[in-house]
C-alpha angles and dihedrals in degrees: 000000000000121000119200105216092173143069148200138257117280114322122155140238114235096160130247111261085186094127088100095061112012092087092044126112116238099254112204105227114207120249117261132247087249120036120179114207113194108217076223118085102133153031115287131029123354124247127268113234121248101185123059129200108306095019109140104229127202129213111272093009122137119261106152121045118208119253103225135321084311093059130081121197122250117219118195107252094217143035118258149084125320098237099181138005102200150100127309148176110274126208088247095056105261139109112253138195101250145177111230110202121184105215119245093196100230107094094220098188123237119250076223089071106097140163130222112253092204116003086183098070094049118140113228082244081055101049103048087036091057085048090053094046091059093051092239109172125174101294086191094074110279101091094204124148107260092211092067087051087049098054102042098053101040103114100021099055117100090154125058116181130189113209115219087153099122098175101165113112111247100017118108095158099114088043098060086046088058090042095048108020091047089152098050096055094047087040091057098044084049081053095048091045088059100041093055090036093229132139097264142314125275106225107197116200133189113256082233102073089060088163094046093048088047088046096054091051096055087053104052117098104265089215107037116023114208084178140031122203124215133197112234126197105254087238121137124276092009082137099068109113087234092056100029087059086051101054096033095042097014083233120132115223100223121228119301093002132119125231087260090082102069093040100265123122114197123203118163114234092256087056093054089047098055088048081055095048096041088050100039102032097020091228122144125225102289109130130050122190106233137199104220097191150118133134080272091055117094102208113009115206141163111242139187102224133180111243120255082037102141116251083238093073103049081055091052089051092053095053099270122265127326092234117306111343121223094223138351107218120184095214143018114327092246096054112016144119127254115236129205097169134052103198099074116106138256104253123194090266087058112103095142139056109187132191109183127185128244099258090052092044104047124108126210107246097224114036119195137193115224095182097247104151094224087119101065091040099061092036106123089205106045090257126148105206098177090075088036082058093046098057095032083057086054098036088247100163096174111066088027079067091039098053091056096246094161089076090066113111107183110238100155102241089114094052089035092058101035108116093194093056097230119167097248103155091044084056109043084042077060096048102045081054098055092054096057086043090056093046088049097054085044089061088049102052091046 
């Protein structure tokens, strides 16, 4: 087996809190009598509905078709009647085109739901078409189609690695997929070897899933390894394809570029799971596994939940609040968003539910920077977002632009370590969307 030797550049360590969760079963919620799909899952451009008002639905069929390559389609996860077709609050805040279904509770499959008859004669155009069809994205936080992922990296790719980090406090989703699904994990990463035509996968996997890690090496072949699992530092955000590459392969992705630079194609293991399920099963994108956790949740528990299911639902499953929570994050507390309303659905980037207490929520009222330093030491990608936060706080674009603030990618260290609790993330977030403001404006008024 691999052994990583190296690491990567800054990272923190917030501690784990996953003690609440990490010993749960996955539990299957059943899917709710409303469900609100977003025709927005993803980056780029939303889908485009194809259902109206009254239309009967089937599980796994098609109801949003993907608007160009950027997009990824969406496929009701339930039987049923479309009930709206309209706009709805979104996770991140917006308000997004959906398709409202009213569940008929039957689960009548699809026609669309179809297995592979052999996956290993699949083409390479097969292949990524068959992951477009079912809608996959990045699982591990980026949303972004897989079949774009797929496609760019096929032919420069010698190292496929397979990301189980996990490194967000509270979030043992991923783990209890390794411990449980066992199969699919180590499925999608047999399909992957053979897209991208290399030796075998590198599953890298948190020290701190000792039993998951145990479990995936009793599995692998002894003769001919089609994985190899590797042991990662539990530091934050050591899942982070960047840093993930540098300790696994020791190269540094430059500036601006993908993985794909330096040879290295990155999938979380929920991602090469869902491949597994929509080759072998046929079955799209539908459902997430979600930690519903947090000191202001009653009972925290890891669930199997059917997307457009209302947030509202996970906490009742969980036994409701524990009193008035601080803050609701979907996501990690480094890196989630903040949530006001509970209605709005679980989406295929969710893989947390957070309730967090008063005392961890609360912001100074007056932040201040003493010029400590601590910021640009623990910065994964060389950063220094004291000075990012200082000319964003004065619109200054052109050292913001400059200062390379579009490789941020806001993983929290800098506002985790910050003695001085300024907003740093929030900022440089700001920041990051002026200037695409600004270039945007340029292109018109040319």
């Amino acid at each position: 087996m691999l052994s990583p030797v190296r690491s990567f550049f800054g990272g923190v360590h917030p501690g784990g809190r996953k003690t609440a969760t990490d010993t749960c079963p996955i539990e299957v919620l059943p899917a709710p009598a409303r469900l609100t799909l977003p025709m927005s899952m993803h980056t780029g451009q939303a889908c485009t509905p194809l259902v109206k008002p009254g239309d009967r639905v089937l599980l796994g069929q098609r109801i949003g078709e993907a608007s160009g390559e950027e997009s990824a389609h969406v496929h009701s996860p339930v039987s049923g009647a479309v009930a709206a077709v309209e706009p709805r609050l979104h996770p991140d805040g917006t308000q997004v085109l959906s398709v409202i279904i009213d569940n008929d509770f039957k689960d009548t499959p699809s026609g669309e739901i179809r297995p592979c008859a052999d996956p290993d004669r699949l083409t390479a155009p097969e292949f990524t078409q068959l992951v477009r069809n079912a809608g996959i994205v990045g699982l591990g936080g980026s949303a972004r189609p897989t079949h774009l992922k797929l496609a760019s990296s096929l032919g420069k790719t010698d190292t496929v690695i397979l990301n189980g980090a996990e490194c967000e406090p509270y979030i043992t989703s991923d783990h209890r997929l390794l411990l449980e699904r066992p199969e699919e994990v180590l499925g999608g990463a047999r399909l992957l070897r053979e897209f991208f035509g290399v030796p075998s996968v590198i599953i890298g996997i948190g020290a701190d899933k000792h039993d998951a890690i145990e479990l995936l090496r009793s599995r692998l072949p002894i003769r001919h390894s089609e994985a190899d699992v590797i042991t990662l530092h539990t530091r934050y955000p050591q899942g982070g394809e960047r840093q993930l590459v540098q300790t696994v392969t020791g190269r540094q992705v430059p500036p601006g570029q993908s993985p794909s630079s330096v040879g290295c194609a990155v999938f979380n293991i929920s991602t090469a799971a869902a491949i597994y399920r929509a080759v072998v099963s046929g079955f799209p994108l539908i459902r997430r596994i979600v930690t519903v956790s947090g000191p202001g949740m009653n009972t925290p528990k890891v669930l199997d939940v059917a997307l457009g299911t209302p947030f509202s639902a996970l906490a009742e499953a969980a036994g409701g609040f524990a009193g008035t929570p601080g803050k609701v994050l979907m996501g990690g507390p480094m890196m989630g968003l903040v949530q006001s309303d509970l209605s709005v659905p679980v989406v295929k980037g969710t893989n947390a539910l957070l309730a967090l207490t008063e005392p961890r929520a609360r912001m100074p009222s007056e932040p201040v920077c003493i010029r400590c330093g601590k910021c640009v030491a623990v910065c994964p990608m060389h950063l220094a977002p004291l000075y990012l936060y200082a000319y964003e706080q004065k619109d200054n674009l052109a050292e913001l632009q400059k200062l390379n603030i579009a490789d941020c990618i806001e993983c929290g260290c800098c506002s985790y370590i910050c003695p001085g609790r300024l907003p740093l993330v929030p900022s440089i977030r700001a920041g990051k969307q002026k200037l695409a403001e600004a270039s945007t404006a340029g292109r018109e008024g040319n």
